[in-house]
C-alpha positions in Angstrom: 28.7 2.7 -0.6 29.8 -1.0 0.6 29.6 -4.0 -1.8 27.3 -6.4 -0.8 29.5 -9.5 0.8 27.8 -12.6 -0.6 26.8 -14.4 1.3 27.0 -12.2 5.0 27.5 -13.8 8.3 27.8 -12.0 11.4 31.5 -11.8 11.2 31.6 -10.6 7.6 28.4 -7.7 8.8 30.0 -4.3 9.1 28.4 -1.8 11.3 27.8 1.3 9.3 27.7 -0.6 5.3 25.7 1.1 3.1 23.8 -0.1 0.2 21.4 1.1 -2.2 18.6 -1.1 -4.2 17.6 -1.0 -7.5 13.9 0.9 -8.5 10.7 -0.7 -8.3 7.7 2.0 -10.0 4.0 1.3 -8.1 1.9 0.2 -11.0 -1.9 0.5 -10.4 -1.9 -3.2 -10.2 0.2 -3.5 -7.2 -2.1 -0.7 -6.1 -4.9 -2.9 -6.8 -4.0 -5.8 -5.2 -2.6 -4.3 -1.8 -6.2 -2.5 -1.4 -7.8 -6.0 -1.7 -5.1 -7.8 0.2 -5.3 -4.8 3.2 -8.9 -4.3 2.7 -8.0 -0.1 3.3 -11.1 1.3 1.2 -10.3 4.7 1.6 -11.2 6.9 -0.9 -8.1 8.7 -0.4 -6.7 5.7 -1.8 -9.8 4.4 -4.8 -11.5 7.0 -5.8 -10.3 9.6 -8.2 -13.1 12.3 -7.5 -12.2 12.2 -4.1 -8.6 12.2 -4.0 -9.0 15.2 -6.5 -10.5 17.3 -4.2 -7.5 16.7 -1.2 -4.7 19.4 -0.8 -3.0 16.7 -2.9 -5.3 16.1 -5.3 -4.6 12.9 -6.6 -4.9 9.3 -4.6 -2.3 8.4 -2.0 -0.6 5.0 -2.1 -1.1 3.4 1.1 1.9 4.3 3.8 1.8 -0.2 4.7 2.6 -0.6 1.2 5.4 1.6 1.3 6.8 -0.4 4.3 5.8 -4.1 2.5 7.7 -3.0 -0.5 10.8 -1.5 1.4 11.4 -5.0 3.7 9.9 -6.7 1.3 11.5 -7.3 -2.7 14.2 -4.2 -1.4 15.4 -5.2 1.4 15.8 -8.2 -0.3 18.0 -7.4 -3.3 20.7 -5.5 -1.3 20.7 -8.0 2.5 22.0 -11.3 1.8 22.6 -12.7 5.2 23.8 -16.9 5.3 23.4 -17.2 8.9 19.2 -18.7 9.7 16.9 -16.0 10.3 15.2 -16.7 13.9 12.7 -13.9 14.1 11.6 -10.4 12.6 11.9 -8.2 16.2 9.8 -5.4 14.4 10.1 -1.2 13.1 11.9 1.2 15.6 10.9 4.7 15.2 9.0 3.9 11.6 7.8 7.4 10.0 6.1 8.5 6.9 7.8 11.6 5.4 5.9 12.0 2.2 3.4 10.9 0.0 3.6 8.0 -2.8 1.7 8.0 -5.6 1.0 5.8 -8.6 3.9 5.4 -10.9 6.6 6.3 -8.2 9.8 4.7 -8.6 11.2 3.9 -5.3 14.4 2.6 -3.9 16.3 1.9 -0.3 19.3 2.9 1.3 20.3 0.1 3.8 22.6 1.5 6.7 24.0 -1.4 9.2 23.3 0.3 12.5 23.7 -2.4 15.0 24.7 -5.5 15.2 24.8 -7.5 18.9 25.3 -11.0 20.4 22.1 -12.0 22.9 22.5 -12.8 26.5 22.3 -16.5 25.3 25.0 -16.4 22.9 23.6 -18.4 20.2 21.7 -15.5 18.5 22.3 -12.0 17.7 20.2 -9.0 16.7 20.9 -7.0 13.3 19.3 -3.4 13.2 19.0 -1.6 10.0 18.4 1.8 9.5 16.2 1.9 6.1 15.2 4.9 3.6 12.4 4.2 1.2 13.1 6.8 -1.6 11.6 8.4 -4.6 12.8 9.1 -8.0 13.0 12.7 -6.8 15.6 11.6 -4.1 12.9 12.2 -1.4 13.0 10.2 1.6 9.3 9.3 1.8 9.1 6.4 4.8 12.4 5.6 6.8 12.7 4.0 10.4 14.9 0.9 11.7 14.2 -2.7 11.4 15.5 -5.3 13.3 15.8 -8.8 12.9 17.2 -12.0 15.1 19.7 -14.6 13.5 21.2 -17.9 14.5 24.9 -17.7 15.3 26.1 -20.9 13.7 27.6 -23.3 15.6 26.8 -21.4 19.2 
């Protein structure tokens, strides 16, 4: 695993770094809040009763949570990049592998997969390949991300 260069520029980005964030556990809050902030009523993912009575048999934590949480406070602990962020291109090849639950504690591994100059030459395009991961070293969501920074001085 790669030390995190602080702060990373496009010269200093290795293709093929690794790096691992710390845990963040799902508390019903978060929960909470991302079914009011998504408006995803499912009972699959509110009601107890239900979700009890699913091959599972307990509620399911939203699969766009899992991705909001992986790009989101993750991502963010383990990619420090100096160079101005221009746009978020999108997910690659995003998949859900498993199911989260309430009080999972989850964690990325951050692979440098690509990093390119544009045809303009004042921009370039970082891919990621990400792992969301549970404290039973499951890989429950993984896909690529990739993002568009500002070369400086192009």
């Amino acid at each position: 695993m790669a030390d995190t260069p602080k702060p990373m520029t496009y010269e200093t980005i290795e293709v093929g770094a690794r790096f691992v964030s710390g845990g963040r556990t799902i508390t019903a809050s978060d929960h909470g809040l991302f079914i009011l902030v998504s408006g995803d009523w499912h009972p699959i993912h509110c009601d107890d009763a239900y979700a009890a009575s699913t091959p599972l048999g307990k509620r399911l934590i939203h699969g766009t949570f899992g991705i909001t949480l992986a790009l989101g406070s993750l991502e963010a602990q383990v990619l420090k990049v100096s160079d101005n962020l221009v746009a978020a291109l999108g997910l690659k090849e995003w998949n859900y592998k498993a199911p989260m639950f309430l009080g999972d504690s989850l964690h990325i591994e951050l692979t440098i997969s690509d990093k390119r100059v544009t045809s303009r030459g004042d921009r370039y395009i970082l891919q990621r390949h990400i792992k969301l991961i549970n404290q039973d070293d499951v890989v429950v969501q993984e896909g690529k991300v990739e993002s568009m920074f500002a070369l400086p001085g192009a």
